[in-house]
BAKOL-905036 format. One record per residue (C-alpha): x, y, z. Coordinates in steps of 0.5 Angstrom, whole numbers, padded with zeros to 4 digits, always signed. Layout:
N
XYZ ...
//
This chain:
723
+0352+0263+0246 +0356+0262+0239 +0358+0255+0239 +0365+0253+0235 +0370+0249+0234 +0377+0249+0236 +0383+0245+0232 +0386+0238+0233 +0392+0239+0237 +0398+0235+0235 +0403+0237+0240 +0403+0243+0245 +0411+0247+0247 +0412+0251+0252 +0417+0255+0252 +0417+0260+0257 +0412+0266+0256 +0411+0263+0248 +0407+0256+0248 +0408+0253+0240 +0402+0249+0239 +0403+0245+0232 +0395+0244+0229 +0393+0238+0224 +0388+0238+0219 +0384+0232+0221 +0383+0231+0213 +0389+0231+0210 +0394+0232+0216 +0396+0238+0214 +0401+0242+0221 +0401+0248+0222 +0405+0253+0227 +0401+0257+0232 +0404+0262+0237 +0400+0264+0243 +0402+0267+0250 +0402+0261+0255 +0398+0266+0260 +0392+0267+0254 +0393+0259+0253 +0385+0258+0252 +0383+0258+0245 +0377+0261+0242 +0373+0257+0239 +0372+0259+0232 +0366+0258+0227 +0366+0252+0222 +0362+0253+0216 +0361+0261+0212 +0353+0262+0213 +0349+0268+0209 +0345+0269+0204 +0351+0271+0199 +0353+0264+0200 +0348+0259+0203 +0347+0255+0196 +0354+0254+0196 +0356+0248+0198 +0363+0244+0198 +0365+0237+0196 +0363+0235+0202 +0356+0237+0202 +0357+0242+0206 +0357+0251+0206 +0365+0253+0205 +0369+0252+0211 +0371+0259+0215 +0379+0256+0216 +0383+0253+0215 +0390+0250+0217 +0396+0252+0213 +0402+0249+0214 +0408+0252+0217 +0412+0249+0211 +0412+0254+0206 +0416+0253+0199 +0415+0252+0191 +0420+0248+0187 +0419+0250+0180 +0418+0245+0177 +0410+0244+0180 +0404+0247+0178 +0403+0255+0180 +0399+0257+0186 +0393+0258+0186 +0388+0264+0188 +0390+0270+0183 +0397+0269+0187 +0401+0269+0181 +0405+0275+0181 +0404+0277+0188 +0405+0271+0193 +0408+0263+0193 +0405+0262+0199 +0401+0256+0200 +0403+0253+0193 +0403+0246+0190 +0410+0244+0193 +0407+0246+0200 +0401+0242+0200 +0406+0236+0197 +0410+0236+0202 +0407+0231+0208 +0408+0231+0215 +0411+0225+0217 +0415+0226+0224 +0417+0230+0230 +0422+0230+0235 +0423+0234+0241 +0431+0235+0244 +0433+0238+0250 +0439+0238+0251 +0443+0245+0256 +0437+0249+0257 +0436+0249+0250 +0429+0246+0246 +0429+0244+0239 +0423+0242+0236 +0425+0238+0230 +0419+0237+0224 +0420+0232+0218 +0417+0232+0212 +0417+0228+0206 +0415+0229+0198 +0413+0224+0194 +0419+0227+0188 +0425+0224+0195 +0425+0231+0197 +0425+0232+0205 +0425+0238+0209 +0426+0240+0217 +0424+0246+0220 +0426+0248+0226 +0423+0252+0233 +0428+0253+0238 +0427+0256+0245 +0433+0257+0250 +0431+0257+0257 +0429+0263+0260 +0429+0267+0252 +0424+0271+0250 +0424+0269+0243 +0424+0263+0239 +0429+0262+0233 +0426+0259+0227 +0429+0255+0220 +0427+0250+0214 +0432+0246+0212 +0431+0242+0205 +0435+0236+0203 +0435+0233+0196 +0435+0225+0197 +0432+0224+0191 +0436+0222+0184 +0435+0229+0180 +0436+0236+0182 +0432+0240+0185 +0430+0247+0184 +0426+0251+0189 +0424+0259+0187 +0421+0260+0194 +0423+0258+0201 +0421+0262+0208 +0424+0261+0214 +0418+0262+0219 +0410+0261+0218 +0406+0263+0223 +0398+0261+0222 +0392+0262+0226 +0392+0270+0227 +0388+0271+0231 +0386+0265+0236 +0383+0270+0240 +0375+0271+0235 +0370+0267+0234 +0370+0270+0227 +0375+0273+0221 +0376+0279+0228 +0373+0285+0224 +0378+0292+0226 +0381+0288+0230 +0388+0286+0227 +0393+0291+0226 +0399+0290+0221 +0406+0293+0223 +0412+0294+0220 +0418+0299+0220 +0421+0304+0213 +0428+0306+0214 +0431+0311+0208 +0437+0315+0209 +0438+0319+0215 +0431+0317+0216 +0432+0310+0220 +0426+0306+0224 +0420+0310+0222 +0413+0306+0224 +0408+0305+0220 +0402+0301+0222 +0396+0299+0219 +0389+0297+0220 +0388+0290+0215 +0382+0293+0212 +0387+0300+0210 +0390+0294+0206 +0385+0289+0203 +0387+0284+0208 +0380+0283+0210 +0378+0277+0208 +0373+0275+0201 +0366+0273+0202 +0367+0266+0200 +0375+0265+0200 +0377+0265+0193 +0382+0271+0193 +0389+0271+0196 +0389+0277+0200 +0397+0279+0201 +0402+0285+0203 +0410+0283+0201 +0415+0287+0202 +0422+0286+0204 +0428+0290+0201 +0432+0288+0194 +0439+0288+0194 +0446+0289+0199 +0443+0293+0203 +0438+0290+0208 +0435+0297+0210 +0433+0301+0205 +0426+0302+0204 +0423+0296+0210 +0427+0293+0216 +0426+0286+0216 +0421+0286+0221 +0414+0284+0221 +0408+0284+0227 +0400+0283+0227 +0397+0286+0233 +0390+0283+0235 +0388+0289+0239 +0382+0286+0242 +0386+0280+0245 +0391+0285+0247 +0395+0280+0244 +0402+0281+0238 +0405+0276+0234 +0413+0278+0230 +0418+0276+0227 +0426+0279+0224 +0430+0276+0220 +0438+0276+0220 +0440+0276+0212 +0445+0281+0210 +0441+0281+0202 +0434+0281+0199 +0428+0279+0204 +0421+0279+0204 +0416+0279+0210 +0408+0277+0207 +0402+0278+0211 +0397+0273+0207 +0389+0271+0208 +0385+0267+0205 +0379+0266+0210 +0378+0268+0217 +0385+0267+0220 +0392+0270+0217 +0398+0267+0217 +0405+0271+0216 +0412+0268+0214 +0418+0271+0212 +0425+0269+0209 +0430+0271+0203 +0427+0275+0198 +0423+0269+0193 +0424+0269+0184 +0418+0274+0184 +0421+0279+0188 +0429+0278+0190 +0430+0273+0183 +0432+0268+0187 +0432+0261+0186 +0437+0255+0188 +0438+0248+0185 +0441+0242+0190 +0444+0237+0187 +0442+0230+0188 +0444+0229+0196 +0445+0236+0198 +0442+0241+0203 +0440+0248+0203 +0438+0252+0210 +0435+0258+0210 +0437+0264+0214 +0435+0264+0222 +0428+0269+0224 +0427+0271+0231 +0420+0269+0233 +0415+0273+0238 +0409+0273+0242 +0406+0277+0247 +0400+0278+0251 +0402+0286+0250 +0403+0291+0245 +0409+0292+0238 +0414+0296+0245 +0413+0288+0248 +0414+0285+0243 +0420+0289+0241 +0423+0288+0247 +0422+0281+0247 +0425+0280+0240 +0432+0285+0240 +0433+0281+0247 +0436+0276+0242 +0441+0281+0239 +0445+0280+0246 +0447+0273+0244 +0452+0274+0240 +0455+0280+0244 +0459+0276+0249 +0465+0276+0247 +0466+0283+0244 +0473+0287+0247 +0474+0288+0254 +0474+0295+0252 +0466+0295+0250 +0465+0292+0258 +0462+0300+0259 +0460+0303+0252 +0465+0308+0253 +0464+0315+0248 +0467+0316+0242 +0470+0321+0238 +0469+0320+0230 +0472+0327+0227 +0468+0326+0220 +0465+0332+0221 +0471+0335+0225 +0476+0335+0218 +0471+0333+0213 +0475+0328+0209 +0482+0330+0211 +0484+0326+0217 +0492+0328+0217 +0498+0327+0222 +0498+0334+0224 +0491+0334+0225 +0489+0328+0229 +0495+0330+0233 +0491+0336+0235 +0484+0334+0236 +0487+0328+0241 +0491+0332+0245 +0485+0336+0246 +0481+0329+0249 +0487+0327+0253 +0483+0326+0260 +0476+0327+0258 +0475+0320+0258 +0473+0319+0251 +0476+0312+0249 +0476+0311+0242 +0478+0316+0237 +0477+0315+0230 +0480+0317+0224 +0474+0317+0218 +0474+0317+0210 +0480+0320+0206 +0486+0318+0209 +0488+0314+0203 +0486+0319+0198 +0491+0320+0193 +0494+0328+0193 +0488+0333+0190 +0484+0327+0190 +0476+0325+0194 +0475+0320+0198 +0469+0317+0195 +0473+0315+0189 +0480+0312+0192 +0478+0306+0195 +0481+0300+0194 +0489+0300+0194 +0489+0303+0202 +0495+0307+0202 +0495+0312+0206 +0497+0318+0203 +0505+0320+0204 +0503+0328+0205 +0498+0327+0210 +0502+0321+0214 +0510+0324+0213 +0511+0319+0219 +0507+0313+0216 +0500+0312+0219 +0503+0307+0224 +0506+0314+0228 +0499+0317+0228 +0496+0312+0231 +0501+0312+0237 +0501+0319+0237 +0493+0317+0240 +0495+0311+0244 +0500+0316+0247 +0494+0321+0250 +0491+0315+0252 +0486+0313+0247 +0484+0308+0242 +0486+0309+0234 +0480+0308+0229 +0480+0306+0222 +0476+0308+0216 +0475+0302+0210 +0469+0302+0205 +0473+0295+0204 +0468+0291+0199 +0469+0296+0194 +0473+0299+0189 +0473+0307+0186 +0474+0309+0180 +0481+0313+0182 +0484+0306+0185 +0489+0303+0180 +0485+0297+0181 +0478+0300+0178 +0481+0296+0171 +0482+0289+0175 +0475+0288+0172 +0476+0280+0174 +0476+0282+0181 +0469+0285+0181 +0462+0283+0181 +0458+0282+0174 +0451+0281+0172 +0449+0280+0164 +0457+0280+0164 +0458+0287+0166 +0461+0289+0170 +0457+0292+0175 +0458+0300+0176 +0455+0304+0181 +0458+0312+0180 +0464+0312+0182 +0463+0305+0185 +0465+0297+0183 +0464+0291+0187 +0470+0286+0189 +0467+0279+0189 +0468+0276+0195 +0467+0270+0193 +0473+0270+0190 +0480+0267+0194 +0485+0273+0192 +0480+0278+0193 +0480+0275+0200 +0487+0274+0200 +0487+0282+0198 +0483+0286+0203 +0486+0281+0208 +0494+0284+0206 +0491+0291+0206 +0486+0291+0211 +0487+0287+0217 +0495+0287+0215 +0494+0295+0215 +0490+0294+0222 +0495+0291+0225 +0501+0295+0223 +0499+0300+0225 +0496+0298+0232 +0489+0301+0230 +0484+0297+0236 +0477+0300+0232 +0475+0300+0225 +0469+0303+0222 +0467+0299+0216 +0463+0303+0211 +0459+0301+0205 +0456+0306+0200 +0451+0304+0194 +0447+0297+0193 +0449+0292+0189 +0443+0291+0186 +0437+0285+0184 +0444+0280+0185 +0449+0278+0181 +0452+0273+0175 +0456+0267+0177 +0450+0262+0180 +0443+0259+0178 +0440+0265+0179 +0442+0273+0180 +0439+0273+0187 +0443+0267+0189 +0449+0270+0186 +0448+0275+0192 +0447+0271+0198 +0453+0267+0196 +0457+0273+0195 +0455+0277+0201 +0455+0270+0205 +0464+0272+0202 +0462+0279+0206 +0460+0275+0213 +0466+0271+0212 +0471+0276+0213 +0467+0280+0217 +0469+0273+0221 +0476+0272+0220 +0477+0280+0222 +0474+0278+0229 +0479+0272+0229 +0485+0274+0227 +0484+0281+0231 +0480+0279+0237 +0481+0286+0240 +0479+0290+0235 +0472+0294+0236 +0468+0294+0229 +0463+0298+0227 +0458+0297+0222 +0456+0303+0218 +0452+0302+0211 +0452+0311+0210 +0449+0310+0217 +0443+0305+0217 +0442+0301+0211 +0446+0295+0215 +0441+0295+0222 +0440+0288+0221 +0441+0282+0226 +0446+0278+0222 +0451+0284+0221 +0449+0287+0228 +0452+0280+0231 +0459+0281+0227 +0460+0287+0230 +0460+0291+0236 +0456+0297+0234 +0452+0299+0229 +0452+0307+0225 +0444+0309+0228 +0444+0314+0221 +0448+0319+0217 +0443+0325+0220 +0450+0328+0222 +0447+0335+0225 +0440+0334+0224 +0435+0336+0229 +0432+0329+0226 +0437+0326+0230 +0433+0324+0237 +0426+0321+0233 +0431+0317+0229 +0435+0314+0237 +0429+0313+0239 +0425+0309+0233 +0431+0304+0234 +0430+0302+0241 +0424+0298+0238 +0429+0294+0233 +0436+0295+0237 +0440+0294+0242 +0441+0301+0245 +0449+0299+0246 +0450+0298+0239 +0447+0305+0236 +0452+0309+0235 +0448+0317+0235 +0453+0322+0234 +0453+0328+0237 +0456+0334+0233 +0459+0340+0237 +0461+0347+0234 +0463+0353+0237 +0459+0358+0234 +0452+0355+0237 +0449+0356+0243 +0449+0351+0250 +0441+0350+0248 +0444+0345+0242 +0449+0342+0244 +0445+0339+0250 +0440+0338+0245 +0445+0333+0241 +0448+0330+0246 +0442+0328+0250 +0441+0325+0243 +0447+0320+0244 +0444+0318+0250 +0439+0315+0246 +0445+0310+0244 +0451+0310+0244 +0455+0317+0245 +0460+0319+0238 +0462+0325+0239 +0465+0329+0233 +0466+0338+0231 +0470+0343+0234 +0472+0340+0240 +0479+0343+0240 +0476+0350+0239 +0470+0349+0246 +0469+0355+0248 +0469+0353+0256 +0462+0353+0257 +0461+0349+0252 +0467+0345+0254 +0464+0344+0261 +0458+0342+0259 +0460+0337+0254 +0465+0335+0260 +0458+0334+0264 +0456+0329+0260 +0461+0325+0258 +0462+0324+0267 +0453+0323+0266 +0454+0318+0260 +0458+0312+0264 +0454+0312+0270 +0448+0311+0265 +0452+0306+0262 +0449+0300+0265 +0442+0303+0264 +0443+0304+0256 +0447+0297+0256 +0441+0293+0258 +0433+0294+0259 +0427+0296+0256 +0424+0303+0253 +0418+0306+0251 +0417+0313+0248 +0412+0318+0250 +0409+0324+0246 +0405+0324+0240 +0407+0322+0233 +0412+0327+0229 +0409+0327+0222 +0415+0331+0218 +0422+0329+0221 +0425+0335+0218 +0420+0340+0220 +0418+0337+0228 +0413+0338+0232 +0411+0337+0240 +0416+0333+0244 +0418+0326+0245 +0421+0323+0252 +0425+0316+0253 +0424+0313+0259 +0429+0307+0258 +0428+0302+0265 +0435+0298+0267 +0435+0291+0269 +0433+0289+0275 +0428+0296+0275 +0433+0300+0280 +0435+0305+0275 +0432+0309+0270 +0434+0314+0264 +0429+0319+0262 +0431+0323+0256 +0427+0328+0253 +0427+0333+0247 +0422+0339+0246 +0422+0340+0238 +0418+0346+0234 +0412+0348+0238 +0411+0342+0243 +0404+0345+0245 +0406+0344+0253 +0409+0348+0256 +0410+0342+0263 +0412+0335+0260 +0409+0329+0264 +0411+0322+0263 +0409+0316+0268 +0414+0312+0272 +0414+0305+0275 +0411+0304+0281 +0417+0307+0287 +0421+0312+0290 +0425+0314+0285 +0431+0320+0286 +0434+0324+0281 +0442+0322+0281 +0445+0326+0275 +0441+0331+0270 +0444+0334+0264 +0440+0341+0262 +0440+0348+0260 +0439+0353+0266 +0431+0354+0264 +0430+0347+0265 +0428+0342+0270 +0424+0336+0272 +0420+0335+0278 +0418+0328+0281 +0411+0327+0284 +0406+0323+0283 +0408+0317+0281 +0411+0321+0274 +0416+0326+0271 +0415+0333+0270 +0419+0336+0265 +0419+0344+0265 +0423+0345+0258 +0426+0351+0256 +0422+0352+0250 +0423+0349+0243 +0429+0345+0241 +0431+0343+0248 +0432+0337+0252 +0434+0334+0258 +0437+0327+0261 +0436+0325+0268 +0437+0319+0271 +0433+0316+0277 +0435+0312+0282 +0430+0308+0287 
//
């Protein structure tokens, strides 16, 4: 039997399904912030001292053999006027620097106040600085929310270089030892029209294995630089202890550059997160004497259960900041988005056609994207920022299009790229309204970027956009935004602050557009997906899953975002053309199922096969309405390698709220290896209430599981399950 020891315990947090148990070194007092689940409360006592013939002559100042672990403090920063982290960190990681090891613990307090918990932890520096991190639990939430607050209460300027708005420590409290091929690092990349891909790696795959006497800091920091949050990582993290069966995660809502980091130094791993620091983002922020800065907010989890669990448990926090969207999103209606129907030429005469043609079919917004502003024999992509419309495509002015819209019973939409100007726009020369760095203008292709901390460029786009908006009575915008700013921008301490407070400028009006035009529906599109942050989503209804227009990529892509979105606020479109056949058109549309349905193509011109078949679908989509609104997903099938070139298959079974109704959308792709497709079901007796397939297609339920029979490659199929 191995004997062991376990941490001091200052306080012990309940919070739900989530215990919090704030840890102390008995020697320097150091706190440190461990998660477990409350069913895994018991702790395995771990062991204390290193032994082996590689260090059994080292000893510590103590006179003892070097120490297993460590409690690291949940407070991590550097100020830049102390010393460098130690360890080969420079360079790679701030964590655990001399700021954070000065930092002392002093209070802690505990409100509860309308079913919400904040536990409030003091710190205080010997310089004057103090600091409070802040954990928050709402009764009944499946996730925490994390924030550090720093407060300069000395009489000099402070200047920090790093600042996290979470660390969780004691990864894993489930081993006795440093848990060899236990721990697993996940996160998720997202590139153009390829949203959400997973990769998850053992801690050895990527040197997170501990030294053999500590002295090495051991890291992976990643994050993304720049406005546009997603490109490249999504600002997720999880550790997965997979002998425990236990993952710990964390997303963080921030519209610029953020970093996650994974760090070692002996048997237990800590991870942290928040805005990208001086190494990686450029950023640093100076608070004057009697001034406080907050850091963005993370969102916490911890789950007896794998990454789906935790996924779950942390998009559940997105539903907050829904509850007052327009009466019209109450039953996610469909969409039509004509970009693919006149690909840049959104004339009178022909949105007049296509919305007569989806009179009646249900759809409830139709939407006119990029190019009706666009000067005569001009492009789009290099006329924005003056937001005419042109007088040739709107003879009658732009307000009779929208009437004409309204008339066969739907809800007018509009396209803005409204933070930036192209070179076409007679504002392209207004330099005085653009972001600069080392000076210059920054200049992107055809693209400048107004500076939104600006008051007449407020002023500006509030007269353009939401005056336009409200003149002509559009009751949906799409806000597009194509190309990144970069590392930040002049006009700050640092370019990094520069950044976040101009995109700070960009939330804002984001926030006076919801309150001037409460009935207006926004969707937050970034060419498709470099914006899926919680921030961004939170200020708007829904969200452009991706720009993969047509692809057969379309599905992987839905179905990856369940794990970092809500299905309710992930626009998937649905391309349809005439010339394809029936098999693709229920292939692209049971991808919409996977979010929300945005129809776009040839509809006027259907053939009536393909009419009926879209006309089925739409009637399927509201009555799983409910279903995609609200539950939780888990995908089947094996891994797809090369999007652009799939193989196997992949199924979807979305569980309502309540359990009563279920949603199983299926896709076949190149050579899907089977020819009967079985998923398991929750234990039930379910029916099938609604089908939506080719005539070779079918499910079977027996068993306990679904058995879809494809129709071959690139097909699929929708079914929805009552009980």
């Amino acid at each position: 039997m191995k004997s062991g020891f376990l941490p001091r315990i200052h306080r012990e947090v309940r919070c739900g399904a989530t215990t919090a148990l704030y840890v102390q070194d008995r020697t320097t007092g150091r706190l440190g912030l461990w998660l477990v689940p409350t069913s895994r409360r018991r702790l395995t006592p771990r062991r204390e001292i290193l032994s082996g013939v590689e260090i059994d002559g080292i000893l510590n100042p103590g006179g003892k053999g070097l120490p297993a672990w460590g409690i690291e403090s949940l407070l991590q920063l550097k100020a830049r006027d102390e010393d460098a982290v130690p360890g080969f960190g420079q360079g790679r990681s701030m964590r655990n620097s001399p700021t954070s090891d000065r930092m002392k613990f002093t209070t802690q307090k505990i409100t509860r106040t309308h079913g919400v918990t904040t536990v409030r932890t003091n710190f205080k520096h010997p310089g004057g600085w103090s600091a409070h991190h802040d954990l928050v639990w709402r009764k009944g939430a499946s996730w925490l929310e994390s924030s550090v607050t720093m407060d300069n209460t000395s009489a000099k300027p402070l200047t920090l270089e790093f600042l996290a708005s979470f660390s969780i420590s004691g990864l894993t409290p489930f081993a006795f030892d440093d848990a060899p091929g236990r721990l697993r690092l996940h996160r998720f990349r997202g590139v153009w029209s390829m949203e959400g891909r997973l990769e998850t790696r053992p801690f050895e795959d990527i040197q997170l294995e501990r030294s053999w006497a500590g002295f090495g800091v051991r890291n992976e920091r990643f994050g993304d630089v720049g406005s546009l949050p997603v490109n490249g990582f999504f600002p997720f993290v999880a550790v997965e202890d997979t002998g425990a069966g236990v993952t710990w995660g964390a997303q963080l809502a921030h519209p610029g550059s953020w970093q996650m980091e994974v760090y070692r130094r002996d048997d237990m791993a800590a991870m942290s997160g928040g805005l990208a620091d001086r190494e990686l983002g450029h950023w640093m922020k100076t608070l004057r004497p009697g001034t406080s800065f907050t850091s963005p907010v993370a969102t916490l989890g911890c789950v007896a259960g794998d990454l789906d669990d935790l996924c779950a448990a942390l998009t559940a926090a997105q539903e907050l900041p829904l509850a007052n969207l327009p009466a019209s999103e109450r039953t996610l209606p469909v969409m039509f988005n004509e970009w693919t129907t006149s690909w840049g030429h959104p004339s009178h005469e022909n949105m007049t056609v296509l919305a007569q043609a989806l009179r009646g079919t249900g759809i409830k917004y139709l939407v006119m994207d990029a190019g009706w502003y666009k000067p005569d024999g001009g492009d789009w992509s290099s006329a924005q920022g003056d937001w005419q419309p042109n007088v040739k495509m709107y003879p009658q002015g732009i307000r009779a299009t929208a009437d004409a819209i309204r008339a066969c019973g739907m809800i007018p939409g509009l396209w803005f790229e409204m933070e930036v100007i192209g070179s076409a726009s007679p504002l392209f020369g207004r330099t005085d309204l653009m972001l600069h760095r080392d000076g210059r203008v920054i200049t992107v292709g055809s693209r400048r970027f107004l500076d939104l901390r600006k008051p007449k460029v407020v002023e500006h786009l509030s007269k353009r956009v939401i005056g336009l908006l409200r003149a002509g009575d559009f009751g949906y915008l799409k806000v597009d935004y194509n190309d990144s700013i970069g590392i930040g921008v002049d006009g700050a301490e640092s370019l990094g602050e520069g950044l976040r407070q101009h995109l700070a400028g960009v939330q804002a009006f984001f926030r006076r557009l919801r309150a001037e035009l409460p009935d207006l529906v926004i969707e937050n599109c970034s060419s498709g997906g470099h914006r899926l942050e919680p921030s961004m989503m939170g200020l708007t209804a829904m969200s452009s899953f991706s720009d993969a227009h047509e692809c057969p990529e379309i599905p992987i892509i839905a179905a990856n975002l369940h794990r970092l979105m809500l299905p309710r606020q992930s626009q998937v479109w649905a391309v349809l053309r005439a010339r394809v056949s029936l098999r693709r058109i229920v292939y692209l549309l049971a991808g919409g199922f996977l979010g929300r349905l945005c129809l776009s193509g040839d509809f006027p011109t259907l053939k009536p096969a393909q009419r009926a078949l879209v006309d089925r679908a739409i009637a399927l989509y509201a009555q799983a309405a409910p279903v995609i609104r609200r539950g939780t997903s888990r995908r089947y099938g094996p891994d797809v390698m090369a999007y652009r070139h799939a193989k196997g298959w992949q199924v979807v079974v979305r569980r309502g709220a309540g359990g009563r109704k279920l949603l199983v959308v299926g896709h076949a792709f190149e050579k899907p290896g089977v020819k009967t497709i079985r998923v398991p079901l929750p234990p039930g007796k379910w029916r099938v209430a609604g089908e939506l397939h080719t005539d070779r297609s079918g499910v079977k339920l027996a068993k306990g599981e679904l058995r879809w029979t494809s129709a071959g490659e690139w097909s699929a199929n929708v079914v929805l399950l009552t009980r």
